[in-house]
C-alpha positions as CSV (number, residue, x, y, z in Angstrom):
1,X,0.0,0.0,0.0
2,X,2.5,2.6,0.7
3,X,4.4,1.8,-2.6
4,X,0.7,2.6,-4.4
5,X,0.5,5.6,-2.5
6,X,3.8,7.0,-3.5
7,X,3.3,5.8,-7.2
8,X,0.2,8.0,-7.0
9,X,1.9,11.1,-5.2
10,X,4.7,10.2,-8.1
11,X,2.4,10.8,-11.1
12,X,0.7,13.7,-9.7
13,X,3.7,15.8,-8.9
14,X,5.0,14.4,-12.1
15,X,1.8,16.1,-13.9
16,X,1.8,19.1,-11.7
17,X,3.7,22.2,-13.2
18,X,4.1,25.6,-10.6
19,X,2.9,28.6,-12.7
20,X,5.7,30.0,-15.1
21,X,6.7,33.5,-14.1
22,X,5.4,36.6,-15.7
23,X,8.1,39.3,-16.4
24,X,7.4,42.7,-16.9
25,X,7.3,44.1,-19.9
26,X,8.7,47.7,-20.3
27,X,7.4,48.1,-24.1
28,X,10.9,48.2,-25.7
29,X,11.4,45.8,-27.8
30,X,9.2,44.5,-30.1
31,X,8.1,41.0,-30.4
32,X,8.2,38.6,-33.8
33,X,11.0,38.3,-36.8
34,X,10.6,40.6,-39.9
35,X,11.5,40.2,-43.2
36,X,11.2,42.6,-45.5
37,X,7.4,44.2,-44.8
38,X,6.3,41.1,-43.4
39,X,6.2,40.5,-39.7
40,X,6.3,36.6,-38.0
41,X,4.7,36.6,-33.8
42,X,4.4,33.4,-32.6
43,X,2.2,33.9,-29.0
44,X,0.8,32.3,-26.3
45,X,-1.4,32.3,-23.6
46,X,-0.8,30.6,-20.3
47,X,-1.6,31.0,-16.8
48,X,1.1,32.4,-14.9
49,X,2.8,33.9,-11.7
50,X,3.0,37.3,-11.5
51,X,4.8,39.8,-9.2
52,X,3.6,43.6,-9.7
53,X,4.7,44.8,-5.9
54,X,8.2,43.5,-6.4
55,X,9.7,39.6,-5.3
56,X,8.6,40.5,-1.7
57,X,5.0,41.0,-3.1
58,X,1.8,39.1,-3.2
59,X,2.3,36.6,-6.2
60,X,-1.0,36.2,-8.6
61,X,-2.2,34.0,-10.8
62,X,-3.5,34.8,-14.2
63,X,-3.5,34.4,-17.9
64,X,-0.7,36.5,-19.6
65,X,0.4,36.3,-23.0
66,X,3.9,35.9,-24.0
67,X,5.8,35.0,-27.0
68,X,6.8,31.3,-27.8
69,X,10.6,31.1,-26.7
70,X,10.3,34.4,-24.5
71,X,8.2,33.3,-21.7
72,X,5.3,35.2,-20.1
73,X,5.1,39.4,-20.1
74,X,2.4,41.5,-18.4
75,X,1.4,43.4,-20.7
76,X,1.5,40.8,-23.3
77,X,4.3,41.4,-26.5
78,X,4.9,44.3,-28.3
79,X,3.5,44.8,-32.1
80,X,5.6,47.6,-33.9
81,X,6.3,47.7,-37.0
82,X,6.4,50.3,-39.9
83,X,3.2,51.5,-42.0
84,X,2.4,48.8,-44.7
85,X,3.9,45.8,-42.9
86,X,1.8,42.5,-43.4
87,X,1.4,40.7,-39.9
88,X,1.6,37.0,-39.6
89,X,0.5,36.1,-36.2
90,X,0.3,32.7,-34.8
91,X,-1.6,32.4,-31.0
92,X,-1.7,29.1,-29.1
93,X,-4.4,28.6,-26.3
94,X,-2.5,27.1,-23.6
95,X,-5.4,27.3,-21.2
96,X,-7.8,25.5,-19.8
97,X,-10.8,27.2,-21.3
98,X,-11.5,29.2,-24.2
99,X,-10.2,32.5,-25.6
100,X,-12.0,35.0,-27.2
101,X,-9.3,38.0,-28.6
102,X,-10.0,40.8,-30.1
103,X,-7.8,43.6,-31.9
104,X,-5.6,41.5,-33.9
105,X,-6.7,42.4,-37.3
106,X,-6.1,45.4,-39.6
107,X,-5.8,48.8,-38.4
108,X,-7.0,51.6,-38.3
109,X,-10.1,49.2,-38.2
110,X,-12.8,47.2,-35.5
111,X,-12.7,43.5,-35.8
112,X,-15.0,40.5,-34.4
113,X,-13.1,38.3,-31.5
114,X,-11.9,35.2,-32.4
115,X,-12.6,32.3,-30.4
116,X,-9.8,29.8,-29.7
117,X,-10.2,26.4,-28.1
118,X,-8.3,25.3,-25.0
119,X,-5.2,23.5,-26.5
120,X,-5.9,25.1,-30.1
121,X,-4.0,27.3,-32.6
122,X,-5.0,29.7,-35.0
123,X,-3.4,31.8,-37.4
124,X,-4.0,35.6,-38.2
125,X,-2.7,37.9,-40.8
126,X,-3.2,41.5,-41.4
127,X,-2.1,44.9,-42.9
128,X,-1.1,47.6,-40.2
129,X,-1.4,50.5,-42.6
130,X,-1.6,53.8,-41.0
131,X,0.6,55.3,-37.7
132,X,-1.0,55.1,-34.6
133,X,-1.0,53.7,-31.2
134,X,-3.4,50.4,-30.7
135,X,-4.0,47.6,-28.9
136,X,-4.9,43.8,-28.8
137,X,-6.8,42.0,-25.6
138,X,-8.3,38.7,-24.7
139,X,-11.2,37.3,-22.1
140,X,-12.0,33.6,-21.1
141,X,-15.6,35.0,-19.8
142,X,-16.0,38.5,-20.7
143,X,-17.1,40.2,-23.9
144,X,-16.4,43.7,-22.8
145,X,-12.6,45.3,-21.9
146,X,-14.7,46.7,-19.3
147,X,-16.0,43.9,-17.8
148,X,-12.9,41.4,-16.9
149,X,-12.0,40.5,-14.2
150,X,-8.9,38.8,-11.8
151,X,-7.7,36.0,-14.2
152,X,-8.2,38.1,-17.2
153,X,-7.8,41.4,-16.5
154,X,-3.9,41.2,-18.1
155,X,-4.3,39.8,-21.2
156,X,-3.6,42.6,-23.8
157,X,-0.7,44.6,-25.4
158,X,0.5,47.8,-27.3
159,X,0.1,47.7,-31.3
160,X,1.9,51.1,-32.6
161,X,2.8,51.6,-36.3
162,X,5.1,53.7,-37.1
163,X,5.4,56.2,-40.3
164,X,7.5,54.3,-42.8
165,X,10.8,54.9,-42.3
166,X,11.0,56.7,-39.0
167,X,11.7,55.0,-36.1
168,X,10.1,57.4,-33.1
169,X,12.2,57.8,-29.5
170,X,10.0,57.4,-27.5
171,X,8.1,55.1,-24.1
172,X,4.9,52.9,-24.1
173,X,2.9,52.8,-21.1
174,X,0.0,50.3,-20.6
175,X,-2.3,50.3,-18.1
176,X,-4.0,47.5,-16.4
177,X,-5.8,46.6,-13.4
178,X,-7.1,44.0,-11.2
179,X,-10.0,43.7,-9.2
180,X,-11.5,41.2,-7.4
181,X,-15.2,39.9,-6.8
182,X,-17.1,42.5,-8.4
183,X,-20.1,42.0,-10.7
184,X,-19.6,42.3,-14.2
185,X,-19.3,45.8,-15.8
186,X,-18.9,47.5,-12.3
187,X,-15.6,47.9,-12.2
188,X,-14.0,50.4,-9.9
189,X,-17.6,50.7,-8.4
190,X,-17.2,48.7,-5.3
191,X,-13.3,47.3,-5.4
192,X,-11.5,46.8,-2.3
193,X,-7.4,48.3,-2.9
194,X,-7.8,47.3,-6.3
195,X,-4.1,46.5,-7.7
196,X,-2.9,49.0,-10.7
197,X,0.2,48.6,-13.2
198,X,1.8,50.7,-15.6
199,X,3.7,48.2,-18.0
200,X,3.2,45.3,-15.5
201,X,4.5,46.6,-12.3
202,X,3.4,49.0,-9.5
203,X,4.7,51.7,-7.5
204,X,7.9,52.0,-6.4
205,X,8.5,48.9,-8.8
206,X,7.6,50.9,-12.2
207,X,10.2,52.3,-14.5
208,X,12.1,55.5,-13.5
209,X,12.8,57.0,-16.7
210,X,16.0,59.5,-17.2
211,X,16.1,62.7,-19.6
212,X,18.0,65.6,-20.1
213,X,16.8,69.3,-19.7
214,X,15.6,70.3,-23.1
215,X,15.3,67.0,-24.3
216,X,11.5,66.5,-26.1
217,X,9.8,63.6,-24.2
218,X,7.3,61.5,-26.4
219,X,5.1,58.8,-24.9
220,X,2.0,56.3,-25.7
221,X,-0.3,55.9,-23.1
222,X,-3.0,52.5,-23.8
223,X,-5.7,52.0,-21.3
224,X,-6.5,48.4,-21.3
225,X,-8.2,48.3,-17.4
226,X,-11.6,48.4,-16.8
227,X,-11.5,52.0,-15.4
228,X,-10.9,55.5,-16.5
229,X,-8.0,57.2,-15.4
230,X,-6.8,60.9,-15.1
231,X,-2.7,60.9,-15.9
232,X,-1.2,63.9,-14.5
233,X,2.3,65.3,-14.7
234,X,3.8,67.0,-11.6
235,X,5.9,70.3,-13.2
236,X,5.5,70.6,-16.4
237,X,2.5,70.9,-19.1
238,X,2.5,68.8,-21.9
239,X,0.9,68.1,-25.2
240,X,-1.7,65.9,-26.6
241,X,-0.9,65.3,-29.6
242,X,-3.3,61.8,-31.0
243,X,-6.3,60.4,-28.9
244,X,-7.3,56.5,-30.2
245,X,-10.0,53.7,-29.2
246,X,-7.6,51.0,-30.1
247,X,-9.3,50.7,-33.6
248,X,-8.9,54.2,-34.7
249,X,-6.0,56.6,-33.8
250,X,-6.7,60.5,-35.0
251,X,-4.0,62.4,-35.1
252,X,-4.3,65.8,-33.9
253,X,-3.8,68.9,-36.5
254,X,-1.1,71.4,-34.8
255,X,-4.3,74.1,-34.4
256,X,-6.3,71.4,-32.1
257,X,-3.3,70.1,-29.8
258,X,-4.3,70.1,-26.2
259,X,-1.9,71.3,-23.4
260,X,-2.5,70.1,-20.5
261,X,-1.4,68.8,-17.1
262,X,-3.8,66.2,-16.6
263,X,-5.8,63.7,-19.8
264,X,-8.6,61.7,-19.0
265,X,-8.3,58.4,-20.8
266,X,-11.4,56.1,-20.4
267,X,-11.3,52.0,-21.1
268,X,-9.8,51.0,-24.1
269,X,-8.4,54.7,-24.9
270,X,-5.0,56.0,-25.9
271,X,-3.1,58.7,-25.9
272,X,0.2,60.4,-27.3
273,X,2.2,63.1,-25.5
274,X,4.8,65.1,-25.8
275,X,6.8,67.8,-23.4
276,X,10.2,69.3,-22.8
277,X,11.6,69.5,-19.4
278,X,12.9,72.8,-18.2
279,X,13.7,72.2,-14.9
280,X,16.1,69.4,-13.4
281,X,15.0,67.2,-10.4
282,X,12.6,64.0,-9.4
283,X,9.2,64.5,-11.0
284,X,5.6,62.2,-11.5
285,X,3.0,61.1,-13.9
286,X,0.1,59.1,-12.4
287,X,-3.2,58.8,-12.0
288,X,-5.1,61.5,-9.8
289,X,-7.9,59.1,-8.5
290,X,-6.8,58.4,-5.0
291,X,-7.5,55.2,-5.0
292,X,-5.0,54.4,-8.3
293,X,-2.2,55.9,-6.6
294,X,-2.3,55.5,-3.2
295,X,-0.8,52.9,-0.8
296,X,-3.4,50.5,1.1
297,X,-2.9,51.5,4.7
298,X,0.4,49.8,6.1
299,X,1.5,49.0,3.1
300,X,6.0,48.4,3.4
301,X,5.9,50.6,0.2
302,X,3.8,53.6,0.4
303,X,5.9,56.2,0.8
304,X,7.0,58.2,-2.6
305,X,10.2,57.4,-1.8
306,X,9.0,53.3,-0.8
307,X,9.8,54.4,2.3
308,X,7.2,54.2,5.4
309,X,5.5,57.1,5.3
310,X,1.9,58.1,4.0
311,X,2.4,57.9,-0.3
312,X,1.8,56.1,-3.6
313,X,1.6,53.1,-5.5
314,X,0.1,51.6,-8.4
315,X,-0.2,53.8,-11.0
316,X,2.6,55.9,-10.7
317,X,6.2,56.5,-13.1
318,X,9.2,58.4,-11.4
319,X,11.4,61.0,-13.7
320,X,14.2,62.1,-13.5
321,X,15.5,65.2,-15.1
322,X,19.2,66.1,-15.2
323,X,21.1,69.2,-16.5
324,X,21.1,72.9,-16.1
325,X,17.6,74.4,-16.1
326,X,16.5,76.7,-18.8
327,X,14.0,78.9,-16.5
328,X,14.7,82.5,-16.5
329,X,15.1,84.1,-12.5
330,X,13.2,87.4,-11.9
331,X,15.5,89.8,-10.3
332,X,12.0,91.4,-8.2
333,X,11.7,91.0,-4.7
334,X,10.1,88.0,-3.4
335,X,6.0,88.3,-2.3
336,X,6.0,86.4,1.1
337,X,2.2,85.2,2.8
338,X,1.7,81.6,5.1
339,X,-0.6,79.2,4.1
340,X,-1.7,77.5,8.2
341,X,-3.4,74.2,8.4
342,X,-5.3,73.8,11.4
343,X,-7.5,70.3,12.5
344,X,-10.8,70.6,13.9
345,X,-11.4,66.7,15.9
346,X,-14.6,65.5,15.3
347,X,-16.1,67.8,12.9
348,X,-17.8,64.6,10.8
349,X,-18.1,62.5,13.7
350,X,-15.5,60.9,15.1
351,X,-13.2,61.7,12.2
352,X,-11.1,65.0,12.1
353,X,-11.5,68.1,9.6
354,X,-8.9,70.5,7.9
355,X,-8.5,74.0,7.3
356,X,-6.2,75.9,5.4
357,X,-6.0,79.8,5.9
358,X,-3.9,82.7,4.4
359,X,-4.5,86.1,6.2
360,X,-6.4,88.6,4.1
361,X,-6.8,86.2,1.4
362,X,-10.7,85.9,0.2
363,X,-12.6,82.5,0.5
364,X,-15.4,81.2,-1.0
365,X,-17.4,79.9,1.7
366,X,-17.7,81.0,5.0
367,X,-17.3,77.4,6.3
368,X,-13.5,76.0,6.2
369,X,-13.9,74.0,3.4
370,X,-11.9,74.7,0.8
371,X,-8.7,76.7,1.3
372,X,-9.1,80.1,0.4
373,X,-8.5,82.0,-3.0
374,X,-4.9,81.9,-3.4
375,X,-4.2,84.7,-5.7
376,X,-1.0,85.0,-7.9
377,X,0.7,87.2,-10.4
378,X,2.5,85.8,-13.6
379,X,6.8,85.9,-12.9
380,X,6.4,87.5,-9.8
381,X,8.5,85.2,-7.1
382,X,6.6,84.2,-4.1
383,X,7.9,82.9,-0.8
384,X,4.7,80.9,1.0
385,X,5.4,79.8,4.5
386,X,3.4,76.1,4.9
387,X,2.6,76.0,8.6
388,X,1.4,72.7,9.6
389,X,-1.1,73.0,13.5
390,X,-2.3,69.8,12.5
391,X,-1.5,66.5,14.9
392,X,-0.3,65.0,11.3
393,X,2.2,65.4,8.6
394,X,1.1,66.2,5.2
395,X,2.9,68.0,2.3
396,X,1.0,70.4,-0.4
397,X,1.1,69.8,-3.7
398,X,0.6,73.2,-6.5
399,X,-0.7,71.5,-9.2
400,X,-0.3,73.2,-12.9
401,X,2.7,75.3,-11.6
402,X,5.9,75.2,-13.1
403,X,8.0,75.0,-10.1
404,X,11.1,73.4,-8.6
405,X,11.0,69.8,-7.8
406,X,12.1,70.4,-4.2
407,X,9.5,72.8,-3.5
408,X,6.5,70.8,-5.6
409,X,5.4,68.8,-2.6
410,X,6.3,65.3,-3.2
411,X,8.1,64.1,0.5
412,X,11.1,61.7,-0.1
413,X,11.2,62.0,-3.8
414,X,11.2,65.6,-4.7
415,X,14.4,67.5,-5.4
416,X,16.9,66.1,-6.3
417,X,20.2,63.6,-4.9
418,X,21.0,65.8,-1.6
419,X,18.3,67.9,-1.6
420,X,15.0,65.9,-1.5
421,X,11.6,67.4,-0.1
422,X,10.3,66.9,3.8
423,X,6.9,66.3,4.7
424,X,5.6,69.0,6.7
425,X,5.7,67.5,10.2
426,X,3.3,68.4,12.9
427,X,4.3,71.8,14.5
428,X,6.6,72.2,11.4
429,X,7.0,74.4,8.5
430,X,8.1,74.7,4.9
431,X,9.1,77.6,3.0
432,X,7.9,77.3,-0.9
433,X,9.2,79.5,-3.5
434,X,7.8,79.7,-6.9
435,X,7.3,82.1,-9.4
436,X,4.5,81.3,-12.1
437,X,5.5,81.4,-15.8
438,X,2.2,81.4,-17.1
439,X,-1.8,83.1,-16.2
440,X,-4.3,80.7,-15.2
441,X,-6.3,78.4,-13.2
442,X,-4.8,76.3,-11.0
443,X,-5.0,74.2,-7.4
444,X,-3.0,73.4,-4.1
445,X,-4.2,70.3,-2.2
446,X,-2.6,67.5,0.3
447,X,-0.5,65.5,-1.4
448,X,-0.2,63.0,1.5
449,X,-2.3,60.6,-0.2
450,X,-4.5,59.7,2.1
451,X,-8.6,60.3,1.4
452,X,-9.1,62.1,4.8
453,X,-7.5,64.9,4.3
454,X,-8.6,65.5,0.8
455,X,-12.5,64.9,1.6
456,X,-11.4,66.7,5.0
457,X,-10.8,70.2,3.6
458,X,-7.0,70.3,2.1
459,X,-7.6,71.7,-0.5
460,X,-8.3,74.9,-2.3
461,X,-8.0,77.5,-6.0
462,X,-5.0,78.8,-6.9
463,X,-5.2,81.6,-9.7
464,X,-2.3,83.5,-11.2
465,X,-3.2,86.9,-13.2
466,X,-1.3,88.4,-15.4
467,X,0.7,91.6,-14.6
468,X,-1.6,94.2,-13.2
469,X,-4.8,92.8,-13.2
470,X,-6.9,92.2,-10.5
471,X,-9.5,89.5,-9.0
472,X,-12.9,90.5,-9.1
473,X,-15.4,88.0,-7.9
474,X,-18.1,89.7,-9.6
475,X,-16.9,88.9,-12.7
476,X,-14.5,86.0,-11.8
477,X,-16.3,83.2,-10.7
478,X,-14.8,79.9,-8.9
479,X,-16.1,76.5,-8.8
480,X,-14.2,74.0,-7.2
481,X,-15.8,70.7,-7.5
482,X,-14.7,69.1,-4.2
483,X,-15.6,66.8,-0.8
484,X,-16.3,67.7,2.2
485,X,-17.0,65.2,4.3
486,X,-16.0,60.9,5.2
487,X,-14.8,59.0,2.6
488,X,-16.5,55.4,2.7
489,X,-16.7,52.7,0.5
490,X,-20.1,52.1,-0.8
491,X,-21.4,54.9,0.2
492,X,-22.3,58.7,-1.9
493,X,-19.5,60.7,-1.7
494,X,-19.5,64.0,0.4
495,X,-19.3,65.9,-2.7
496,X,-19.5,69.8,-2.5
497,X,-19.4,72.7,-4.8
498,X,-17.3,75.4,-3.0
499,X,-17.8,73.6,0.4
500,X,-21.6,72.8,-0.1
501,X,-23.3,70.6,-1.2
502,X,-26.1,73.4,-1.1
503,X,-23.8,76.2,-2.6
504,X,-24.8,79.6,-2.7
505,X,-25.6,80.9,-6.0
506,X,-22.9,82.1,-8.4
507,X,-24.4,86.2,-9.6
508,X,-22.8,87.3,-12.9
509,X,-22.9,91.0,-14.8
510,X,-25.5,91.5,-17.8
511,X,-23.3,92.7,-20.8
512,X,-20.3,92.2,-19.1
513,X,-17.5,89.0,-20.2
514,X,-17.7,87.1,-16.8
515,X,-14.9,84.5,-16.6
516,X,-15.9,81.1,-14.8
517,X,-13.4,78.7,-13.4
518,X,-14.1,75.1,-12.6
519,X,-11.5,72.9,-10.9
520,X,-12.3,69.2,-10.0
521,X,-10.3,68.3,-7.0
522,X,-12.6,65.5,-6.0
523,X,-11.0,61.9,-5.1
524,X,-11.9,59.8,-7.8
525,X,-13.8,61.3,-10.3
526,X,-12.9,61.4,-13.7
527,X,-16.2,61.5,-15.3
528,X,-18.3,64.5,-14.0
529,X,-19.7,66.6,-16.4
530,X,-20.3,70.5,-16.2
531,X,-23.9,72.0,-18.1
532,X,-24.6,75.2,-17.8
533,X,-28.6,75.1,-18.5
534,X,-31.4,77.0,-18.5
535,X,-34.5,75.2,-18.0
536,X,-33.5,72.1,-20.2
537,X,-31.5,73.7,-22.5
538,X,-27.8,73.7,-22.9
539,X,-26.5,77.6,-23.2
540,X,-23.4,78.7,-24.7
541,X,-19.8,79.7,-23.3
542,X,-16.7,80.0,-25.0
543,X,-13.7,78.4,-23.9
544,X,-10.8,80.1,-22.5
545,X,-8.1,77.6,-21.0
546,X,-7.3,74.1,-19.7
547,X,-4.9,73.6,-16.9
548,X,-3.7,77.1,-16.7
549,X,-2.9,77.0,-20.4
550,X,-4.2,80.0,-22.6
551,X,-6.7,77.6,-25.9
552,X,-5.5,78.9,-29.5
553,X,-8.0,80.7,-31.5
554,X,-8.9,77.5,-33.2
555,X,-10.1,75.9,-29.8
556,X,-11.7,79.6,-28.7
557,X,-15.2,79.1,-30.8
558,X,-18.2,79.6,-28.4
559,X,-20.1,76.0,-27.9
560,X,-22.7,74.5,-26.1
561,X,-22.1,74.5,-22.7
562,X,-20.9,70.8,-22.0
563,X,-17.6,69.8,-20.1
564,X,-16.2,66.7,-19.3
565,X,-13.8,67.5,-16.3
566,X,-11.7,65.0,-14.8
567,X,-10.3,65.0,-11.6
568,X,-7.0,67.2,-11.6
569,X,-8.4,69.3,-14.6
570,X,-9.3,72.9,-14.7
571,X,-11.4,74.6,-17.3
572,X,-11.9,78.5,-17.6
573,X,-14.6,79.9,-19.9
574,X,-15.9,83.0,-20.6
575,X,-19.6,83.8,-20.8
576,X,-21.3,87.5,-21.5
577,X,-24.9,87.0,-20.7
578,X,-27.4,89.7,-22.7
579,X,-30.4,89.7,-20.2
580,X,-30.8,89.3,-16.7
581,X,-32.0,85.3,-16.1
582,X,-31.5,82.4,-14.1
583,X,-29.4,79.7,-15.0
584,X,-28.1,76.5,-13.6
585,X,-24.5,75.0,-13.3
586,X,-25.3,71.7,-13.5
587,X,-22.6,68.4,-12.4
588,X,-23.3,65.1,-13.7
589,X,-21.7,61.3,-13.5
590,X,-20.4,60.4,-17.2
591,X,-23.9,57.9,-16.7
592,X,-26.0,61.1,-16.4
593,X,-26.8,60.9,-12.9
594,X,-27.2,63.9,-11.3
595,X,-25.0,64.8,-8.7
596,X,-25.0,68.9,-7.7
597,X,-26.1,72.4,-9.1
598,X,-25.8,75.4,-8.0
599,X,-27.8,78.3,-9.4
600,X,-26.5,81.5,-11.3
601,X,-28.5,84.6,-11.2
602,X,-27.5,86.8,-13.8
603,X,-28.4,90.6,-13.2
């Protein structure tokens, strides 16, 4: 009997094969042999054992693709290859059930999926005929990107053709995610610390990528996760220069590139950017929803710096920028104010509020939520004293402004070697200097990723006016789109306008060009949508700027009223009503729903 017993345990372990490992795949080289304009891929796809927090990390098991002699890669091989290449592709199911891909066909161009049987092969050929950026994916249960899940949820990859003949410098970055037990199509809607990856790995464990002052940065961004993201750059704006579907790539004509510091890009989206660094130092690109870039609680790595501290992970990229900066000093004496953050214990409950005051600065609310108007002028330098009276560290972040890396309020990463930023410890302070290059709308907030303080007040508008002008709230109108309130999962978030969810109503000047901001500094909200109505219909306004940038004449036409604005983005238009009326700023979900107004009397 034992000799049976260990003939059995013989033949099982025999049969029994641990997971092969998934490596991360940084979107460098591409995958297949070519020959002449014809391109060979032999893939795969296997379950696998993959590693995006690093070798000390929680290991998961999934389906990944890979190529045949390669191994494993999350996110699956590259396809790049120069416009009119023939594609010869060759995909073996080595799972255990079947796989339904899509994307592997002619582009630009939509194709059915095509089913493969565990254990099957099939072959595919196609014409990649026009430059772009796409993308291929796979599902064993789901017929939407939007809808897979845990064992799925890494099967894809980057598709970019390139014009004939020119080879383009620059980085890939695919996103994915991972979620676990949540209904189909709700993703994002009730995850618990959902786990994020930019080419396969998550903060501190992504790429830190290395340029040179001057040096014009390109890169691809492909969203193949089930949620929308907000990408934002610490430091410097940049340009959006093509905006895909993974079928269809439209290049932007020079007249309709977007500047900007932050780009929505929803499921199945892409992207291309460009920007030139000006200033040396440690810099960021990730996503502004809280929860796609912040470390679970107790997490060994969520610090900025993978240190122990409050910080980030998951979608997140570090930069660094070396050589002499190319930013012009003013020789005018420095403006100096201090920004104080105080606590209030138990002002939603049990749970702690923030406030952040600057003497004689105006606010928008009476109430402490948000910071007050923080009110700049263009190349003027500025010294602000950040005094911290709370029981907790924190550090502020200026997002849109140009500014020093030491100064831009990213503890333990910021600066640069010997010099790298502090949090702002309790009783401490930090002295910020800046002086803003450009006129715009802009916004300070905690960049101590953690959802408290954000829902809990730290936050507030930052606007920067050109030489000699001068904020008038009667014609200058704020909205910051914001929390106030406790942060709970599953539950309506505290959302505000200007502190309320009541706000008081916004009164513009008859005949007059009245200039409205909107800022969304919420936690997660990427698709909110701004309508300014009256009754049911949609008025006009004419855009002014994104992000603090200054819109070209060719994106200046008056429109309907409509905005998409995700979190991290800032939108200014100007409006010059002809009669006195009421009107309504309206906020909605990307699904419609309704979720605040706030009335505009116009006399």
């Amino acid at each position: 009997m034992p000799g049976l017993v260990a003939l059995v345990f013989g033949i099982v372990a025999a049969a029994w094969q641990p997971p092969a490992p998934i490596a991360f795949n940084e979107n460098v080289t591409p995958a297949g042999r070519q020959t002449g304009t014809v391109l060979t891929v032999r893939l795969f796809a296997a379950p696998g054992r993959w590693l995006p927090e690093g070798a000390k990390g929680a290991p998961r098991e999934i389906a990944a693709f890979g190529e045949e002699g390669v191994g494993l890669s999350v996110p699956g091989p590259l396809i790049r290859v120069a416009a009119g290449t023939t594609v010869n592709v060759t995909l073996r199911n080595a799972l255990a059930v079947e796989l339904r891909v899509s994307g592997l066909c002619a582009k630009p161009g939509a194709c059915e999926p095509i089913a493969i049987a565990p254990g099957a092969t099939r072959d595919m050929r196609f014409s990649l005929e026009t430059p772009g950026t796409y993308h291929y994916w796979a599902s064993t249960t789901a017929p939407l990107l939007t809808a897979r899940q845990r064992f799925d949820s890494q099967l894809g990859g980057a598709i970019v053709v390139d014009p004939a003949g020119v080879r383009a410098r620059d980085r890939i970055f695919v996103i994915s995610m991972l979620t676990d037990g949540l209904p189909a199509g709700q993703c994002g809607a009730a995850a618990i610390e959902p786990l994020l990856a930019i080419n396969g790995a998550s903060w501190p464990h992504t790429a830190r990528l290395r340029y040179d002052v001057a040096e014009t940065v390109r890169w691809r961004v492909v969203n193949l996760s089930c949620d929308q993201h907000a990408m934002h750059l610490h430091g410097f704006h940049f340009t959006v220069d093509s905006s895909g579907d993974g079928a269809v790539d439209r290049q932007l004509p020079p007249e309709q590139h977007r500047t900007a510091v932050t780009e929505a890009v929803a499921p199945g989206r892409t992207f291309t950017m460009s920007w030139t660094p000006t200033r040396s130092g440690n810099w960021l690109f990730h996503c502004h929803m809280v929860a796609h870039m912040a470390a679970p609680p107790g997490a060994a790595h969520a610090g900025h710096d993978a240190g122990d501290h409050a910080g980030m992970a998951g979608l997140v990229i570090g930069i660094e920028v070396s050589g002499r900066d190319t930013v012009k000093t003013s020789a005018l004496p420095p403006r100096r104010f201090s920004l104080e953050l105080s606590e209030e214990p138990k002002r939603y409950g049990d749970r702690s509020g923030y406030r952040m005051d600057v003497e004689g600065a105006p606010r928008l609310d009476a109430g402490p939520v948000p910071g007050p108007v923080i009110v700049l002028e263009r190349d003027q330098p500025t010294e602000i004293t950040v005094i911290n009276r709370m029981t907790e560290p924190t550090a502020i972040h200026w997002h849109g402004l140009e500014i020093d890396s030491y100064f831009d309020g990213v503890p333990g990463f910021g600066g640069r070697t010997g010099r790298i930023s502090p949090a702002v410890a309790p009783g401490e302070s930090f002295v910020v200097t800046l002086a803003p290059p450009r006129a715009g709308t802009f916004i300070y907030h905690t960049h101590w990723h953690d959802e408290r303080q954000l829902a809990g007040g730290l936050y507030g508008p930052l606007i920067v006016l050109e030489p000699g002008q001068r904020y008038d709230p009667a014609t200058d109108h704020i909205v910051v789109i914001g929390l106030n309130g406790v942060l709970a999962r599953g539950q309506r978030e505290p959302f505000a306008i200007n502190g309320r969810a009541t706000p008081a109503p916004i009164r513009m000047r008859t005949g007059v060009p009245n200039r409205l901001r909107l800022i969304n500094i919420t936690a997660e909200n990427v698709a909110l949508t701004a309508f300014l109505v009256d009754q049911f219909d949609v008025m006009p306004w004419t855009p002014v700027a994104k992000d603090g940038a200054t819109l070209p004449p060719a994106q200046s036409a008056p429109r309907a009223a409509r905005q998409l604005i995700a979190v991290g983005e800032t939108y200014d238009f100007e409006i010059t009503p002809p009669k006195p009326q009421n009107l309504w700023l309206e906020i909605r979900r990307g699904s419609g729903e309704w979720v605040l107004q706030v009335p505009i009397q116009i006399r």
